[in-house]
C-alpha positions, -999 to 999 in steps of 0.1 A, spaced: 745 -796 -780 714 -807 -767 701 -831 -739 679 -857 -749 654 -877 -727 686 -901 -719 696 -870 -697 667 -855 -688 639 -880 -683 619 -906 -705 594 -885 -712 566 -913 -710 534 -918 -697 545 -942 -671 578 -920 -661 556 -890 -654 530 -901 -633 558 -923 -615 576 -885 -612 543 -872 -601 533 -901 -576 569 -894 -562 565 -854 -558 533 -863 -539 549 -889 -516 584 -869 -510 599 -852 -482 585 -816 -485 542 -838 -482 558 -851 -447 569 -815 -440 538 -804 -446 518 -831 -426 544 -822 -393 566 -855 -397 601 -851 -397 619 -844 -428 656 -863 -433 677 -829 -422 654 -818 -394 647 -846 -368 629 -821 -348 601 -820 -375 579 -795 -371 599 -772 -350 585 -746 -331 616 -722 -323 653 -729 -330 654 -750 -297 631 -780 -308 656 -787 -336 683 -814 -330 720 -810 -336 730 -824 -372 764 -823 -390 762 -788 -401 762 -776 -365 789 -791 -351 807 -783 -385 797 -745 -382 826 -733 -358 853 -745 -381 838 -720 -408 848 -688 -411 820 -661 -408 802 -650 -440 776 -628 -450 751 -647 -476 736 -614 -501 700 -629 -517 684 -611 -543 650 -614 -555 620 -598 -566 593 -585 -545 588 -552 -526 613 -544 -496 595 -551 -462 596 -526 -433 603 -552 -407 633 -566 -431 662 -556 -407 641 -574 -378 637 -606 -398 675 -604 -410 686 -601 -373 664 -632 -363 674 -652 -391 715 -644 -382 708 -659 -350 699 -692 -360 727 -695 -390 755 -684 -373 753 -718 -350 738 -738 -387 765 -725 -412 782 -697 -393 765 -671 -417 743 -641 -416 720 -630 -443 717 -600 -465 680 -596 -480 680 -576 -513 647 -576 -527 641 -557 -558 606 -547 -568 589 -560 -600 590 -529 -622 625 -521 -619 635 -557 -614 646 -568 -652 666 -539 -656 685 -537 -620 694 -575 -628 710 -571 -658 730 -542 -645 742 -566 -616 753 -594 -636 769 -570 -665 790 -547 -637 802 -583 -618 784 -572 -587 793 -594 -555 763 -616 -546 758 -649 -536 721 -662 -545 697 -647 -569 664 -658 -581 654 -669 -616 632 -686 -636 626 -698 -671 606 -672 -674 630 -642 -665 655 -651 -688 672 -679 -669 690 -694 -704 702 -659 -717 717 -651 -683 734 -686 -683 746 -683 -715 763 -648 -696 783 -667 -675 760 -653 -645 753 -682 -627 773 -717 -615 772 -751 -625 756 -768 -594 765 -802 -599 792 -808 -569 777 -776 -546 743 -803 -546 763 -834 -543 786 -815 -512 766 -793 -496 730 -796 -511 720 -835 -498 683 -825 -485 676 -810 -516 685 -843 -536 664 -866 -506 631 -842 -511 630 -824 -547 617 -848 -571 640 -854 -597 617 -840 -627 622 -809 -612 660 -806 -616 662 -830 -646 637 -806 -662 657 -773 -653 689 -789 -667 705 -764 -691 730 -792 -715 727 -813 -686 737 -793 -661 719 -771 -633 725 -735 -628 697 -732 -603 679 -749 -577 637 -752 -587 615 -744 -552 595 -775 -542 562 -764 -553 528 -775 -577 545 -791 -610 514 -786 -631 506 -750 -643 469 -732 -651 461 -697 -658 431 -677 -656 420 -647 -635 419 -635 -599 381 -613 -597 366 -590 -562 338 -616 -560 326 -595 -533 314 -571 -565 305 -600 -587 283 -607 -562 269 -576 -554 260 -572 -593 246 -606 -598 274 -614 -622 273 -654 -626 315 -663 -631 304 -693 -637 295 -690 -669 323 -677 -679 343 -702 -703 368 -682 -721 384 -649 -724 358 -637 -748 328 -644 -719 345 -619 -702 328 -592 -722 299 -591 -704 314 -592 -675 334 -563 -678 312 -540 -693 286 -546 -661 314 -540 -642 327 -504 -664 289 -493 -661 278 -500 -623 317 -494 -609 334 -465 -630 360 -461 -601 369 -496 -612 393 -507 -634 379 -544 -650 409 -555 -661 446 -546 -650 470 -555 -672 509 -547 -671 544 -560 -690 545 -601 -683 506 -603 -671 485 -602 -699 458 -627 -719 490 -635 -741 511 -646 -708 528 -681 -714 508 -692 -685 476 -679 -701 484 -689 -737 497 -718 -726 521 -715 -749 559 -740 -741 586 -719 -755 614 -749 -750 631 -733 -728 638 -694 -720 603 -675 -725 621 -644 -735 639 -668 -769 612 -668 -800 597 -700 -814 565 -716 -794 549 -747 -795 509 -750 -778 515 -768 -740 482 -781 -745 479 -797 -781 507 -822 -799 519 -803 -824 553 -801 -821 560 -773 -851 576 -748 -839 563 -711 -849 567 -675 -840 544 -660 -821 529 -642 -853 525 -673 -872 500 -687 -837 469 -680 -847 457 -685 -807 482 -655 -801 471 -629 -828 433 -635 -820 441 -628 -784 459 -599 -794 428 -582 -814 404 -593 -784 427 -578 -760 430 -547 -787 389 -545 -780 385 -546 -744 412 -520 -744 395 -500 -767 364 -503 -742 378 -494 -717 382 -522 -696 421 -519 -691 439 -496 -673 456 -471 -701 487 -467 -688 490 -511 -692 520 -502 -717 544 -486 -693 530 -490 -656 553 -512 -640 530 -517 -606 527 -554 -602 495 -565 -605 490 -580 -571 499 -544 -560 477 -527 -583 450 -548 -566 457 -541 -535 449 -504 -539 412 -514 -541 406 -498 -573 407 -529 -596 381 -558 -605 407 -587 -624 439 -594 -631 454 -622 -648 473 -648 -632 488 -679 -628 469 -705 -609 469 -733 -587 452 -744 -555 444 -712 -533 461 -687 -552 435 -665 -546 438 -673 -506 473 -663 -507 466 -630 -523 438 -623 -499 466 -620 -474 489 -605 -489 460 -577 -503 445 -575 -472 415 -583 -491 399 -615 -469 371 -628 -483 370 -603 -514 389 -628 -536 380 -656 -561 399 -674 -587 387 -691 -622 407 -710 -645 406 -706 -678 428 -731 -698 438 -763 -695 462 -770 -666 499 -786 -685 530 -802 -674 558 -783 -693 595 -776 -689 587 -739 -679 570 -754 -646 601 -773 -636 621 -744 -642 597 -718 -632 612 -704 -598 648 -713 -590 674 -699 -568 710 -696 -589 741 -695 -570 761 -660 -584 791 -667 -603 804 -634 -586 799 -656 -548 831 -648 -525 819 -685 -511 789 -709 -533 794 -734 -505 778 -716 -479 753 -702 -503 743 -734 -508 740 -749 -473 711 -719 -469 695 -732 -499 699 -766 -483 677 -750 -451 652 -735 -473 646 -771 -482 649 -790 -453 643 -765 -421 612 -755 -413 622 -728 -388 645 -708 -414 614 -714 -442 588 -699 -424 609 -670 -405 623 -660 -442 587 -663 -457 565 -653 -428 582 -636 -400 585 -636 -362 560 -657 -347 540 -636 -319 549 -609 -341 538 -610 -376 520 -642 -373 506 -664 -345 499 -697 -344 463 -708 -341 478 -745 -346 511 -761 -354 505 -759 -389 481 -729 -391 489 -696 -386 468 -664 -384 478 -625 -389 484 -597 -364 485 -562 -362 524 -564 -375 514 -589 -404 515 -559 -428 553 -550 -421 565 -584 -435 546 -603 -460 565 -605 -486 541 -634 -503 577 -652 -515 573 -686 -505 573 -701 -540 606 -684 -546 623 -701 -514 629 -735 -509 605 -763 -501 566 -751 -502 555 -780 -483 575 -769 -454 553 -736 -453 524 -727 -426 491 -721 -442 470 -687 -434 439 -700 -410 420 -683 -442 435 -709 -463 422 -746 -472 440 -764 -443 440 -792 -469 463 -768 -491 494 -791 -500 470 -824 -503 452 -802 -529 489 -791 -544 496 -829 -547 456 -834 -565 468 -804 -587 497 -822 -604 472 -852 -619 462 -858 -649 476 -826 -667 481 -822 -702 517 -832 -705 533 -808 -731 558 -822 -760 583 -806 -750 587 -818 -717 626 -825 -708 638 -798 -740 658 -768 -736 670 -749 -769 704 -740 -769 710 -704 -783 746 -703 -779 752 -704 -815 728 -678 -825 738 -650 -792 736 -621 -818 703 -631 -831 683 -636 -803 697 -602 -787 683 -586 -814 648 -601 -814 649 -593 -779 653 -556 -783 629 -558 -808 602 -572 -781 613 -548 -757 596 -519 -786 568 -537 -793 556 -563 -774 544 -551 -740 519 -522 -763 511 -551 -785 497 -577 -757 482 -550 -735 456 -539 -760 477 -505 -764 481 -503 -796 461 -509 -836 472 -543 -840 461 -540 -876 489 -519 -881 517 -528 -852 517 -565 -858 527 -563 -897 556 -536 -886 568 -556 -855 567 -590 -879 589 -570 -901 615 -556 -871 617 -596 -858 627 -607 -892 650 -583 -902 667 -591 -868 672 -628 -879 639 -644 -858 633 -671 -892 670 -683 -882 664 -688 -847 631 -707 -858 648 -728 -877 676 -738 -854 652 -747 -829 632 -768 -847 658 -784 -856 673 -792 -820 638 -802 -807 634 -824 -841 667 -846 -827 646 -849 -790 620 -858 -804 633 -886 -826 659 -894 -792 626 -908 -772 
C-alpha cells in the first residue's frame, strides 16, 4: 500500500516553501544563533553545569541503568574511550545511561551491517539512510516503528524537526528512523586542491559540466604524475544519485529512476537514462586516460580518506554550504580545499531521508534509545561532545559559537555531525563561514522540487525480485560507474543479468504505485 500526499504532505508550491520557511525559522536556527532551544533552557551551554534541570533529570533515578550501543559509519577515533567516559557522565544524571560507540568504517560498512541485522545482534541505535538501503532493511524487520517512542519520549524532536523531514522519510506512513536536522536541498559536484589549481593556472571557473573536466585533468595528469585527478570508489562516482541527480522513489539501492531535476515522471531503469549511459562512456574515457585511480572497482578507502593522504586532486561529492570547509578539517588540508557544483541543486525524498538514526528492533530498551536521540536534538552539550570532543582538549573555543583545533583535534574528529541529531546545534570550525547555518537556511530556496517528493515504493510484494537485481548490481555496477570496465560490452551483458532477474517487473510495479500518487495530489 502506498502513502499518498494526504499522508505525507501536499506536495505544492505553497506547502513546500511554507515547509522550507518553517525549517529556516525552527528550533535547531535558534540553536544555532545561541538562544535557547524548548529542552535546553540553558541555551547555549558551556559545560554540563549551565544546563537547567528538566523532566528527564529528575525522572533519571527512577530508571534503571543501561548501556545505549550506536552504530554508524565512520573510522574508529583514538580518543573514543575518552569521549565515551565524558559523555556517561552527563547521561547517567539525563537518562541514567552510558554510551557504547561502534563505528564501522565505510568499506566494510555494508557488509558488517547486514551481518548484524541477519545474526539478531543486540543494538540499540543504528544509522541509515535512503541511500544505504533503509527500505530493504525495513522490509527485514531491522528497525522499529517510531510512532509512540516520538510521541513518549521524542517531544524535542517533534518541536524542532520540520515536519517534511519525517513526513518525507515515512515508509506506508510510518517512521523507522529519525532524519538529522540538516540542509533539505541537495547538489553535487566535486571537491578540488585549489591550492594546485592555482599553482597551474587552471581557471575552475570555467568549468560547466563533467565533460569540462577534461582539460582539467589532463593538466593536472601531465604537470602532477604523483597525483591522482580523479578518485573514484563504490557509491562516489559521476553516476552517484547526488551527482545524476537521479530520485529513485525511495531506497537507492531498488531499480527504476525518475530525473530530480526535470518533470518527467516515467519511470526507467537506469539503462534506458540516456543521462546515465553517456556518463558511463565519459567516465569509461577518463578512466581509460588515466585520470582515475585503477583500483576505483574494489578500493573501499572512502574518498574523504583517500584525500587525506595528499596524493589526490578531486573527488566527487555531495554538496552544500562549506562542504569543502568541513573537509579541510577533517583532511587537515586548511586552505587547500575548494568546492564546485555541478548540477542543479533539488528537493527530493532521498534528502528527507538521507541520514536517519533507526532504533534496533533487537534494543533490550527503544525508550532510552530514544531519549539520546531526543539530546542529539535538543542538547547542545551532548551534540558537540559526541561530534567534536572535549573542549580544551580536542577543540577550544575562540567564541561561544566558534571553535578552533588543537594539537589533540586529530584523535577525535570523526566529521559525523550530519549523522547525529540537530546540525544547527553544532559549533562551526573558526575556518568556517561563521554565517554557516544562515547560508544552510539560503541553501534550501528555490531548488528544483523533484516529482516525487512525498513517494516511497513499496517492494514488499516483489522481495525475490529486487534481491536479485541487487546481486546482480553488486557484479556489475561499481566496474560499470567507475570507468573500469568496456561499457560497450558490459552494459548489453549487465542489461541482460537485470532482466533475467525480473528488473522489467519491478519497473512496472513502481510505475504503477507512483501513477496512483501522482493522480492522489
Amino acid at each position: 500500500m502506498i502513502r499518498t500526499n494526504k499522508g505525507v504532505l501536499g506536495v505544492t508550491t505553497t506547502m513546500l516553501t511554507f515547509a522550507l520557511v518553517l525549517n529556516a525559522c525552527s528550533g535547531g536556527g535558534g540553536a544555532a544563533s545561541g538562544n535557547a532551544s524548548p529542552s535546553n533552557a540553558g541555551g547555549a551551554a558551556e559545560s554540563p553545569a549551565a544546563e537547567t534541570a528538566t523532566p528527564a533529570d529528575n525522572a533519571a533515578s527512577a530508571l534503571e541503568p543501561y548501556t545505549i550501543k550506536l552504530v554508524y559509519t565512520g573510522a574508529p577515533q583514538a580518543d573514543e574511550t575518552k569521549v565515551e567516559a565524558k559523555l556517561n557522565e552527563y547521561l547517567k544524571d539525563k537518562i541514567n545511561a552510558s554510551i557504547d560507540l561502534m563505528p564501522i568504517d565505510w568499506g566494510p560498512w555494508d557488509d558488517k551491517i547486514n551481518l548484524m541485522i541477519a545474526s539478531r545482534q543486540k543494538v540499540d541505535i543504528i544509522f541509515t539512510a535512503q541511500w544505504n538501503k533503509h527500505a530493504v532493511n525495513v522490509a527485514k524487520g531491522a528497525f522499529l516503528d517510531l510512532g509512540d517512542l516520538l510521541n513518549e519520549n521524542g517531544q524535542d524532536i517533534l518541536k524542532t524537526l520540520d515536519p517534511v523531514f519525517l513526513e518525507g522519510a515515512k515508509i506506508n506512513g510510518k517512521n523507522y528512523g529519525v532524519p538529522t536536522n540538516k540542509e533539505l536541498a541537495a547538489q553535487g559536484g566535486i571537491i578540488y586542491r585549489k591550492d594546485i589549481a592555482d599553482e597551474l593556472g587552471i581557471d575552475m571557473t570555467a568549468v560547466k559540466t563533467i565533460a569540462d573536466l577534461d582539460n582539467v585533468y589532463k593538466v593536472v595528469k601531465e604537470k602532477h604524475p604523483e597525483l591522482t585527478p580523479l578518485y573514484l570508489k563504490d557509491g562516489e562516482t559521476f553516476n552517484s544519485h547526488y551527482f545524476g541527480n537521479y530520485d529513485a522513489l525511495g531506497d537507492t539501492s531498488i531499480p527504476g529512476i525518475i530525473l530530480k531535476d526535470e518533470d518527467g515522471t516515467t519511470v526507467k531503469a537506469n539503462y534506458d537514462v540516456a543521462r546515465y549511459v553517456d556518463t558511463l562512456k565519459l567516465t569509461r574515457d577518463f578512466y581509460k586516460k588515466g585520470y582515475i585511480n585503477s583500483d576505483a572497482a574494489t578500493n573501499q578507502t572512502m574518498n574523504y580518506d583517500a584525500m587525506k593522504a595528499g596524493n589526490v586532486f578531486s573527488m566527487t561529492s555531495s554538496l552544500k554550504p562549506g562542504k569543502d570547509k568541513e573537509l579541510e578539517n577533517q583532511t587537515g588540508m586548511t586552505g587547500k580545499l575548494a568546492q564546485l557544483e555541478l548540477n542543479t541543486k533539488t528537493i527530493a525524498t532521498s534528502e528527507t531521508a538521507g541520514s536517519m538514526l533507526g532504533i534496533s528492533s533487537t534494543s533490550e530498551d527503544p525508550a532510552r534509545a530514544m531519549m539520546f536521540i531526543n539530546l542529539l536534538h535538543s542538547d547542545k552539550y551532548v551534540n558537540n561532545l559526541l561530534n567534536f570532543g572535549i573542549e580544551n582538549d580536542h577543540y577550544a573555543k575562540v567564541s561561544d559559537e566558534v571553535i578552533k583545533s588543537t594539537d589533540n583535534t586529530k584523535n577525535y574528529n570523526p566529521g559525523a555531525a550530519w549523522m547525529f541529531g540537530s546540525q544547527f546545534l553544532n559549533y562551526v570550525w573558526e575556518t568556517e563561514d561563521p554565517n554557516k547555518w544562515e547560508k544552510f537556511k539560503e541553501f534550501n530556496q528555490n531548488a528544483k522540487v523533484s516529482p516525487g517528493l512525498g513517494f516511497v515504493f513499496d517492494g514488499e510484494s516483489l522481495k525475490a525480485e529486487i534481491g536479485a537485481v541487487v546481486n546482480v548490481d553488486k557484479q556489475y555496477l561499481t566496474a560499470l560507474e567507475t570507468g573500469s570496465v568496456d561499457v560497450d560490452k558490459v552494459l548489453p551483458e549487465y542489461t541482460a543479468k537485470l532482466k533475467s532477474a525480473g528488473i522489467e517487473k519491478i519497473i512496472a510495479e513502481k510505475q504503477s504505485q507512483f501513477d496512483k500518487f501522482l493522480a492522489s495530489k
